[in-house]
N, C-alpha and C positions, 0 to 999 in steps of 0.2 A: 572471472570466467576464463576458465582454459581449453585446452586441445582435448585433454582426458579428464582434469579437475574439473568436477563443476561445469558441464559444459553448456547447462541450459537445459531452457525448453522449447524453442530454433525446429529442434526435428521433428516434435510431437506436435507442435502448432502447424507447422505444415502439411502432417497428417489429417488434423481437425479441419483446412482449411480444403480438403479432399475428399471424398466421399468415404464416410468412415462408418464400421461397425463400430458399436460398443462392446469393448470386450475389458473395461478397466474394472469387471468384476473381480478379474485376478488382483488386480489390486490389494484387495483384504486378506486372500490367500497368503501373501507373499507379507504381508504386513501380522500376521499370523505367529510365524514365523521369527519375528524379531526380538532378540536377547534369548532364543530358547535353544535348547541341542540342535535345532532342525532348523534352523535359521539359512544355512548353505542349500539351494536350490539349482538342480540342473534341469532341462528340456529340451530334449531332440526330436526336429522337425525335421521332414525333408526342405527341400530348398521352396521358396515362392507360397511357405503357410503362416508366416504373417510372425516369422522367428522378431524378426529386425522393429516392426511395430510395434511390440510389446515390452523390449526392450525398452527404446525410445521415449515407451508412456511412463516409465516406471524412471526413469533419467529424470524427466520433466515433473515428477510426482513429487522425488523424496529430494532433488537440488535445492538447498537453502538460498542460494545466490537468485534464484528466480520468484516469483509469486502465479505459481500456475493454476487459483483457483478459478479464474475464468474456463481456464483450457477443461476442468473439471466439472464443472456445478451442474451441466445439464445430461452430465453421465449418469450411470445406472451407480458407480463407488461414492459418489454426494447426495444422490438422490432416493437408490433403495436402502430402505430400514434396516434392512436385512445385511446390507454390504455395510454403511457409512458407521460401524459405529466406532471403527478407530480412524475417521475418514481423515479428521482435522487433527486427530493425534499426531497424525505424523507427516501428514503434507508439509514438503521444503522444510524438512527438519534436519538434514544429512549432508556432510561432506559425501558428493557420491565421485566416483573413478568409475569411466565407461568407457570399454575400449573394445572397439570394433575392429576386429580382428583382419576383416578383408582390408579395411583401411589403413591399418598398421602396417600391411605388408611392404606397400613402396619406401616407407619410410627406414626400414630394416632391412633391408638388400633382398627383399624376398623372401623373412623370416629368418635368413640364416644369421643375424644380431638380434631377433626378436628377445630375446631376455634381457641381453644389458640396454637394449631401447626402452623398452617397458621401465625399466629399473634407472637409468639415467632422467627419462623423459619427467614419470610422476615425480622422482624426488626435484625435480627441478622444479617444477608448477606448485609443489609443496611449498619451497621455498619462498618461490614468488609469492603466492598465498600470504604464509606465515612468518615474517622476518626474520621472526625471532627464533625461529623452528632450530633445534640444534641438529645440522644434516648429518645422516648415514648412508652410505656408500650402502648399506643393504635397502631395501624397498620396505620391507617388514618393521625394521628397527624405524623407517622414517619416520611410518605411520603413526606407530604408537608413540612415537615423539611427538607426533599430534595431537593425537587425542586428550593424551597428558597435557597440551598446551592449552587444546580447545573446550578441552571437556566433552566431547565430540564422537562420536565414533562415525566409521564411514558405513556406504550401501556400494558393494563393487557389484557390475554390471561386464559382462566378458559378452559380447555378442560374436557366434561364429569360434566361440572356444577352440572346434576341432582344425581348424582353416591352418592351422601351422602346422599339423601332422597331418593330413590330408594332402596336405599340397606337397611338402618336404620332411616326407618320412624319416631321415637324415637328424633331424630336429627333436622329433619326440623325447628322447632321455631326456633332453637338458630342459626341457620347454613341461613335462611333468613332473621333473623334480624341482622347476621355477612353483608351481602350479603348489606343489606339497608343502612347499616353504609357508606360503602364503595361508594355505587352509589346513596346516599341519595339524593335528588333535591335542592341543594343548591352550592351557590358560592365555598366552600372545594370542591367536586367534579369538577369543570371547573376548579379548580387553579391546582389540582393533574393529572389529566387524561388527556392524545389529546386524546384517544381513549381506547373506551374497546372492546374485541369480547369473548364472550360465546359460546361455544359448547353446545348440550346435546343432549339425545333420546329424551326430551319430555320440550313441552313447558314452560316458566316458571309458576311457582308454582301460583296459583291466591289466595285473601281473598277475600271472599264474588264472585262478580262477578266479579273484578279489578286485575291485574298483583299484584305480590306482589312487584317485581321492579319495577314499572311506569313506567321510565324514558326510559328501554330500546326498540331499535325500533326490532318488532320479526319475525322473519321467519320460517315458519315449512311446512311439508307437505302437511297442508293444504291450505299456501299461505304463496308461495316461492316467491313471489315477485320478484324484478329485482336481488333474484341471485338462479332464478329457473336452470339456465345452468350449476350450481358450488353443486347442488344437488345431483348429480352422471353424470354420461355420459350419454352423448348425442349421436345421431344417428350416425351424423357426426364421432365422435372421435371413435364408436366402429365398425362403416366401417372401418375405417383406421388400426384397431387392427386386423378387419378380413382377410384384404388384405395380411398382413402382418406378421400373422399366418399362412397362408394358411386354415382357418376355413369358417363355414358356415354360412354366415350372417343371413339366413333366420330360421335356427333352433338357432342361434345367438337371435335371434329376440323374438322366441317362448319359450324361458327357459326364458330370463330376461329381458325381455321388457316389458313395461304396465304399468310406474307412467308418466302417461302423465301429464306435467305442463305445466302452462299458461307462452308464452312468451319461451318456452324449445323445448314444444314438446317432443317426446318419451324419457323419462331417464330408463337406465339402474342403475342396482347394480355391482357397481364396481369393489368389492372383487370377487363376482360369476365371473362377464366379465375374471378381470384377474387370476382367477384359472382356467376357461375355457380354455383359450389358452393358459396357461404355462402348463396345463396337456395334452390338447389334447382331455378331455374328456367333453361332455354335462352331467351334473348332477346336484343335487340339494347341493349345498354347505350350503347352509344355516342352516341345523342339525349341521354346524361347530360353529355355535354359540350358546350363551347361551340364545339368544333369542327367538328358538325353543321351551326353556322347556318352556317357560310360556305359550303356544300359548291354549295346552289343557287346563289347568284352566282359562282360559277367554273367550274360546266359550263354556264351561262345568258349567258358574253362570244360575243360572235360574232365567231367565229374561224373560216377553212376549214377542214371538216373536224371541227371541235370536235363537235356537232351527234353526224352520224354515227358518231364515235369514242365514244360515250357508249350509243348503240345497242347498238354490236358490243360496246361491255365488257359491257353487261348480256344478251348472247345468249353470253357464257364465250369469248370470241374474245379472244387477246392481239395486243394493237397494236404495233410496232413506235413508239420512243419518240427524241428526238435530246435526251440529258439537258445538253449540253453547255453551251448559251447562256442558261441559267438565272439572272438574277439577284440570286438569294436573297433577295428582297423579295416582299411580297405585291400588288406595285401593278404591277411593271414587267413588262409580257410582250409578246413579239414575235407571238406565234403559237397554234395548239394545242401544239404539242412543250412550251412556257411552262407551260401551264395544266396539263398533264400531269405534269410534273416537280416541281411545287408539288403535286398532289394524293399524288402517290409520299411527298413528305416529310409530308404531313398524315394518312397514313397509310391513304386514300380508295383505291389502289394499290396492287399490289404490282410490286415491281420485279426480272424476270432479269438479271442483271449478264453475263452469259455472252453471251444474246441482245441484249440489250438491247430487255427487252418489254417490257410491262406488261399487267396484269389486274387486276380483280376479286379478293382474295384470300378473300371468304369471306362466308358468307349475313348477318353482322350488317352489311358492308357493302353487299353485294347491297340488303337492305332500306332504309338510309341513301341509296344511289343511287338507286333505286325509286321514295323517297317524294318527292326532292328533283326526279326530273325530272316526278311528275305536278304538282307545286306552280310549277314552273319557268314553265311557259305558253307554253313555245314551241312553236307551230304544227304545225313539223316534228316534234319528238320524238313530240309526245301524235296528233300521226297512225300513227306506227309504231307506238303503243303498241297504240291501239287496233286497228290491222292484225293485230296477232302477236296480239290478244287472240281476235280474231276467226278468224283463223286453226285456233288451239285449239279452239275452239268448233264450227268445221266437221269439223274433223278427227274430235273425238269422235265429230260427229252424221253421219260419212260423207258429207257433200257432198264430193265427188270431184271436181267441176271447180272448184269454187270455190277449193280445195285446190290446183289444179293452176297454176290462172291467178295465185292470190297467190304460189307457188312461181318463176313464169314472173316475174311483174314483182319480186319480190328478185332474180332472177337479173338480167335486163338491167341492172337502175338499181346492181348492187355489186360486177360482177364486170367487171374488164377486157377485150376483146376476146380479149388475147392468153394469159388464161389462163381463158376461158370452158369450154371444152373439157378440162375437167380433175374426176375425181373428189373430188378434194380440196377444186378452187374450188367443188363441189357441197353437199358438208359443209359449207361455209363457210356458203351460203345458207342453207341447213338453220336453223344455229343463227341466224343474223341473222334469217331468218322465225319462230320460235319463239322469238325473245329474250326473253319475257316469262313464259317454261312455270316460270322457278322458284317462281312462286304456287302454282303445280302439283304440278312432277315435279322429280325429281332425273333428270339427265340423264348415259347412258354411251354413249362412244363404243368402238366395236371391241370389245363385249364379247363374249369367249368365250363360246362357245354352241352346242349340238347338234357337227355338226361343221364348224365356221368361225366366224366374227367378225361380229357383226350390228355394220351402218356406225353406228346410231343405236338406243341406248333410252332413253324417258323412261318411267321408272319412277313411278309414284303417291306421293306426300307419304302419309302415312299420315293426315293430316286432309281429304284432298281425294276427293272421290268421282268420280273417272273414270278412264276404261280407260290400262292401259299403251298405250304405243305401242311396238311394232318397226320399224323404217322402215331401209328398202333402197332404193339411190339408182342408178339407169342410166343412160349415154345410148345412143342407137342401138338400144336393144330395148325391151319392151314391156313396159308396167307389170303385165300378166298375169305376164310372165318373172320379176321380181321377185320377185313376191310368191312364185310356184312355188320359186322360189331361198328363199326364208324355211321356205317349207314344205320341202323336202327336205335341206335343213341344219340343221332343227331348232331355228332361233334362240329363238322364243317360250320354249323350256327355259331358258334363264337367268332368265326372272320369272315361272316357273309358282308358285313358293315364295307371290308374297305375297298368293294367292287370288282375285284379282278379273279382271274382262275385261282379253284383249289384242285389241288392233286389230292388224291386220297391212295395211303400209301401204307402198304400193312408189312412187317415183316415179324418173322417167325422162323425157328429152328428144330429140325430137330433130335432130341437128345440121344435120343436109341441107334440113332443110323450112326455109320462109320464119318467120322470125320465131322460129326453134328452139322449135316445140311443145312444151312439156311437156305431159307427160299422168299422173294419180295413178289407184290403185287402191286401195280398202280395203276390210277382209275382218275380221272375226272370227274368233278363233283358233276353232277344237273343243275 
């Protein structure tokens, strides 16, 4: 057993020995995979979604030095039908090389020897291994002098792949062309490897428009393909923690829910889920990581567009996103669509694969985005802030034109000419003027109520003391009409439940007049 040879099953029994999901479904995935073209596997996570876990089961699976079928028998990869049926084919069948990249760094001056470490370190544990092993100064040539020894092939394990180019950009060439050697498109790679699997936060590295590894097949945030379920947790598995906690699935839901993926459906962030329930406490963990600091300096580049696109995420509006010219570095960006597609993989985003949108997924980010654009200092944003702050503030206190006119200038300066006149580009302002109510309220649109659909409610925080709002949005009639429409449909019944003032609150425009008046009304329920 060594440092990167064979290292055991040490990390993965200490995981089992921890409150643990089962997620060694992926197991069969990745074992799928083996002796075929698609045997090379990569997966980018943001930080704290369970990257280093899964690695670590998969270490403990395919080591021959260890017998890890205890660690296994009472998982879903021994147990379901459906997963186990190459379950014993291959458990601890494999020379595996796992190297953890954040770990690697002290021992490589901080990456800047990462290649000849890597490359002196395995051929050494090789040795020690295999006596008889004839050594090569190359890492490639060693292996396969292995395999020919062992009859053997290996399972390499790279956790945190990107952590050498992320940290020291400086490094890249050498540390991708280390990288190509290894999984180069040639018969030495099929003779050396059944299988590779990559970790990282961010995709791999591209030349020009092209992976810089070809060969490997990629999954990331913004298409998690068939192992969208092994992304973080799923609905299912964070019911079963809430039951089980005695926690609240529904504010469960509301802190870290909202990467919805194709073929998954709702995933949660792992690390927040299980520090939520072993505290007791709903809050944003995510300042726990170092991924927090970068968040201000990437919606703080001044980009067109960027600015504003930071607004409308934190008023719950999804942006339309171009993921396409992205290139999987943290330096190189053309644009906003750049900054945007980088924050999708840090996990600051969430990403519709369908749409192709992005939002906000959920109030631990919400908060994270919040704190970073008042710390930011750009001119622009902390005017919008304080606008929608103020805005709020009038609303409560019934200023009615005030209300009407900060409605009036969101409209001009966000909506287009050509789709000004439209209920929906209404809504739109709505939220982009109130962007800042989640301090506040939890906000629903179209909710059933009396008999029809109120356009907007921001319903009360349960630590916050001030009125619901119902808000009815017109043009061409009068903000009186409105409101009369609130009252004879009965909206207000949908939050009579949670005991405090409703404001009823109608606004309307209109199109004919110079400068398209808006004009607001507000009312107290009875």
């Amino acid at each position: 057993m060594g440092m990167y040879l064979n290292p055991g099953n040490s990390g993965f029994e200490e995981i089992r020995n921890s409150q643990y999901v089962d997620k060694s479904g992926m197991i069969s995935l990745i074992n799928q995979t083996i002796g075929t073209k698609q045997k090379l596997t990569c997966i980018s996570r943001p930080r704290r979604f369970g990257k280093s876990f899964a690695a670590q089961m998969l270490c403990a699976y395919y080591d021959k030095t260890c017998d890890s079928s205890a660690l296994f028998a009472d998982l879903a990869i021994a147990s379901d039908a459906r997963l186990n049926e190459s379950y014993k084919q291959h458990l601890n069948k494999y020379d595996v090389i796992y190297l953890d990249m954040t770990y690697v760094k002290p021992f490589s001056n901080g990456f800047r020897d990462v290649v000849s470490y890597i490359n002196r370190k395995i051929t050494e544990e090789l040795k020690e291994t295999y006596p008889a092993l004839k050594v090569s100064s190359e890492l490639p040539s060693a292996m396969l002098n292995a395999v020919e020894l062992t009859g053997n092939k290996f399972i390499m394990i790279i956790d945190e792949w990107d952590a050498p180019i992320r940290e020291l950009p400086g490094i890249q060439k050498e540390y991708l062309e280390f990288l190509r050697t290894m999984f180069k498109s040639s018969g030495t790679t099929a003779r050396i490897f059944a299988a590779a699997y990559m970790t990282g936060i961010l995709p791999i590295q591209k030349d020009g428009s092209q992976s810089a590894i070809s060969d490997f097949q990629e999954y990331s945030m913004i298409f998690p393909g068939r192992f969208a379920e092994y992304a973080g947790f799923t609905e299912e598995e964070v019911r079963k923690l809430c039951q089980e906690y005695h926690c609240d699935f529904q504010e469960m839901k509301q802190w870290y829910d909202g990467y919805v993926l194709e073929g998954a459906g709702s995933v949660y962030n792992p690390n927040s889920v299980m520090k939520a329930v072993r505290n007791g406490r709903f809050r944003s963990y995510w300042t726990e990581t170092s991924a927090s600091q970068s968040l201000m300096g990437y919606i703080s580049l001044d980009y067109d567009g960027l600015s504003k696109s930071v607004v409308s995420l934190l008023g719950g509006i999804e942006l339309q996103v171009d993921t396409n010219g992205f290139s999987n570095d943290l330096c190189t960006f053309r644009g906003r669509d750049d900054v945007l597609t980088l924050l999708i993989h840090l996990g600051y985003l969430a990403y519709n694969e369908e749409n192709q949108t992005v939002r906000l997924p959920n109030e631990e980010i919400r908060l994270e985005f919040a704190r970073a654009v008042r710390e930011a200092g750009r001119d622009e944003t902390i005017l919008r802030i304080r606008e929608s702050d103020q805005l709020i503030y009038d609303t409560i206190h019934e200023n009615e034109e005030a209300v009407a006119a900060q409605i009036e200038k969101v409209h001009a300066e966000e909506t287009a000419s050509l789709f000004y006149n439209n209920e929906q580009a209404l809504r739109s302002v709505i939220k982009l003027a109130y962007f800042s109510y989640k301090d506040y309220y939890v906000r629903f649109e179209e909710l059933p109520s009396g008999d029809g659909y109120a356009d907007i409610v921001y319903l009360p925080r349960k630590t916050a003391a001030v009125p619901a709002l119902v808000i009815e949005l017109k043009w061409n009639q009068s903000a009186e009409g409105a409101i009369d429409q609130i009252k004879k449909r009965r909206y207000p019944e949908a939050v009579r439940g949670y005991g405090g003032d409703i404001l009823l609150v109608g606004i309307t425009y209109d199109k004919s007049r110079e400068g398209r008046k808006h004009t607001c009304k507000i009312e107290k329920a009875e």
